[in-house]
N, C-alpha and C positions, 0 to 999 in steps of 0.2 A: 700575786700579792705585792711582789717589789712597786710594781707597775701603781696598783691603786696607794699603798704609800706614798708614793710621790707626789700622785694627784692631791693627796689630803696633805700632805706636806705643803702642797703652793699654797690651798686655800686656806688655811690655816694661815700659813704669813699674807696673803692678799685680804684677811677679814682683820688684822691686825691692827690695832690703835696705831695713828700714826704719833710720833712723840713731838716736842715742840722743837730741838734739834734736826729731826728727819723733814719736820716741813720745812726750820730755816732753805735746810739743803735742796730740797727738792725746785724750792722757787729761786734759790740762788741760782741753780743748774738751768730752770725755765730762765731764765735772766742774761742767763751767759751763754744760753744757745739760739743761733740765728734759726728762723721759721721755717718750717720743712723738714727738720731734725731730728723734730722731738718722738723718735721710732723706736724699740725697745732693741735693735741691733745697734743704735749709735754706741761709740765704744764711752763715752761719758756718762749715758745711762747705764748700759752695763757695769761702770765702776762702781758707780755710786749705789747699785744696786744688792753688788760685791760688799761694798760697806758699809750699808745699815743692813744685810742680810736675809734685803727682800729680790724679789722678781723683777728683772727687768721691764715687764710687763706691767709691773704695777709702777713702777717707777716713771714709766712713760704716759698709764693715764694719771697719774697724779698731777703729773708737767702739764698735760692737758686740759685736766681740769682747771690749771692756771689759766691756762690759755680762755678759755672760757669766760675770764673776767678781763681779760684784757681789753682796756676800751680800742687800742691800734687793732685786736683783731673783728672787733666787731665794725669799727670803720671801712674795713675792706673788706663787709661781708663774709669773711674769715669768723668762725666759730671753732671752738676747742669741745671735747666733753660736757654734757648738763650736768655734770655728776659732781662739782663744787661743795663739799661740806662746808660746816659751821666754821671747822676749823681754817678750812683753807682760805674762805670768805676773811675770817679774820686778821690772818695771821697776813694777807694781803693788801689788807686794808692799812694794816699796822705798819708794815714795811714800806708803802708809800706815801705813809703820812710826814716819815723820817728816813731816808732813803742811806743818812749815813748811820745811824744808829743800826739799821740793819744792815748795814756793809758791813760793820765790826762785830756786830753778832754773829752772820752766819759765815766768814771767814774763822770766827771763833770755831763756830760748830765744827766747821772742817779739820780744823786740829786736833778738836775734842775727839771727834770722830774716828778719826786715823791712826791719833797717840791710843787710843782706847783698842784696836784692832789689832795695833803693833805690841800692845802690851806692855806699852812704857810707864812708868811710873810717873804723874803726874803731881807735881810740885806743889806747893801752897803758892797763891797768889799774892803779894801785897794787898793791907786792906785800902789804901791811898791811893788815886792814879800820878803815878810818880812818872817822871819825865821820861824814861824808856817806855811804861805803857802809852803816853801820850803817842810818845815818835810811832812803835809799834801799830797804836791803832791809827795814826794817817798811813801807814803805808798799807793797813788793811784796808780803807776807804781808797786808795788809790790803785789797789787789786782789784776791787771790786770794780770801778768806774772804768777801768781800762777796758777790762773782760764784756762789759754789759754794752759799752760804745761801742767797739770793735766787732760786738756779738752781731748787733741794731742793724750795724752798715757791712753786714759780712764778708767782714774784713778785709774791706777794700776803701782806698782814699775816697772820701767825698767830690775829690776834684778831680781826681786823675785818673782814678779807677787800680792804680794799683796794688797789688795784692799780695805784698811782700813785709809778711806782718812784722819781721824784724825793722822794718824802715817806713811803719807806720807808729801814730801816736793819738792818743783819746785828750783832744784841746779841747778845755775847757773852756767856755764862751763866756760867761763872770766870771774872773779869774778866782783864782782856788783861794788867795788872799782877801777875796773880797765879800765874799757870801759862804759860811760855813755848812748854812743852809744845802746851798746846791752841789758842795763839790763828790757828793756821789751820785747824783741827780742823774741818768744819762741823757734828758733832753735840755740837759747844760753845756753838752759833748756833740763834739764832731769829728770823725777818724779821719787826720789829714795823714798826709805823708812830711817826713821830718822837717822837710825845706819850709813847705808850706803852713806846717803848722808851729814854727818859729818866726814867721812870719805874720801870722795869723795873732800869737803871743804878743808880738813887739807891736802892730797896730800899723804893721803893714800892707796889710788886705783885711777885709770884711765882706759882707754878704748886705745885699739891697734886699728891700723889702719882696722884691719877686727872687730873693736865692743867687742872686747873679755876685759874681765875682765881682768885686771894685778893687783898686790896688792905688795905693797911696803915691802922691804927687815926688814922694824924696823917692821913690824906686824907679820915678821917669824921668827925675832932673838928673840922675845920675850915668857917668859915661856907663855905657852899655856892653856888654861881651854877648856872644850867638848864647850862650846856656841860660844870661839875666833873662834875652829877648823870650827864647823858649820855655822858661821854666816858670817863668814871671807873668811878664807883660801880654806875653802871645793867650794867655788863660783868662784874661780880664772878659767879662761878659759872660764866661761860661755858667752853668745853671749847675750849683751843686745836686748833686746825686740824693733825693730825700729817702731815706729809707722808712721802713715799712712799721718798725717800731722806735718808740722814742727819738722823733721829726726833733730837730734843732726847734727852742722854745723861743717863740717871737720877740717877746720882751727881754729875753736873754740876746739876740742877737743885736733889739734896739740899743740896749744898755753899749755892747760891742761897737757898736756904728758910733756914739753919742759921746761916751767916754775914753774906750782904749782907742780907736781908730786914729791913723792922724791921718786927714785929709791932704 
């Protein structure tokens, strides 16, 4: 008897409405995990599984089913589950039409989510977006955008291959001052490593129309040490790393070449 209980216990939570919360989360998780992942032993499905109170199993085809509408996976002949509901069709649709509007949603969710499990007592909100929730929700958009670049190019520099996430960074390619539009966007993003993507910032290197490394004229008038030579110059020509989901957006890197670059 214990035994069939359990079984009617999963299926019962596997036939279960999914809520508009649970999908935030679920596509936030498909978002912020690199491809090959998405298994129901990963230990992030397993959490999140833990915390809306479902099966890992379902949690992983649900990611799947995302996967499914992903146009990067059907580019590479890569397909997810057919099994896409209404909800998931929508709630997709919705979240890439405004990519930071659901950055602050579903890092919202996550709170709601967690404070709700931990049993904390949840506060009244202001009804105003007053100047803490403003700061609050860029650093939500700037969680999300980090997590989903880094996710893309699994977690490894674009140029170097590096893989030491503390001394990696999600550059933004229109700078985050410039288009409000893209700065959760992650085919606005590119995972460099700190040097480089300070460099990348200031309009010190850019990327040619074939991905290659270019590196600005004031980094070669300038006397040189062996780390400028290796770190800098010796990389020019190299062919960034494109990854598999959300590729550097062309016009985003025109904009890079044309405006921040300095020749």
């Amino acid at each position: 008897m214990g035994e069939r209980a359990a079984v009617s216990t999963e299926q019962n939570i596997s036939r279960r409405a999914w809520k508009r919360d649970e999908l935030l989360l679920a596509l936030r998780l498909y978002i912020r995990t690199p491809f090959g992942r998405l298994h129901r032993t990963n230990p992030e499905i397993v959490q999140l599984a833990i915390d809306l109170g479902r099966t890992p199993s379902a949690v992983a085809m649900k990611t799947s089913n995302f996967a499914s509408l992903d146009p990067d996976h059907a580019a590479r002949g890569v397909v997810g589950l057919r099994g896409a509901s209404r909800a998931d069709r929508e709630i997709w649709a919705e979240a890439h039409r405004n990519l930071g509007a659901f950055a602050v949603e579903s890092e919202s969710a996550q709170t709601r989510t967690r404070d709700a499990n931990e049993s904390k007592e949840v506060r009244a909100r202001p009804s105003g977006p007053t100047e803490s929730e403003v700061t609050r929700n860029e650093r939500l958009v700037q969680s999300f955008f980090r997590a989903a670049v880094l996710a893309a190019y699994d977690g490894r520099c674009a140029v170097t291959g590096l893989s030491v996430l503390m001394l990696l960074n999600a550059s933004h390619i229109i700078p985050w001052s410039v288009d409000a539009d893209r700065r959760a966007d992650p085919s606005n993003g590119i995972a460099l490593n700190v040097l480089h993507d300070r460099a990348f910032d200031r309009g010190l290197i850019t990327f040619d129309q074939s991905l290659r490394l270019i590196v600005s004229s004031e980094l070669r008038t300038r006397k040189t040490t062996t780390f400028h030579r290796s770190a800098l110059l010796d990389f020019e020509g190299s062919r960034l790393n494109v990854p598999e989901r959300y590729p550097p957006d062309e016009d985003a890197l025109r904009y890079h070449r044309d405006t921040v670059f300095r020749p």
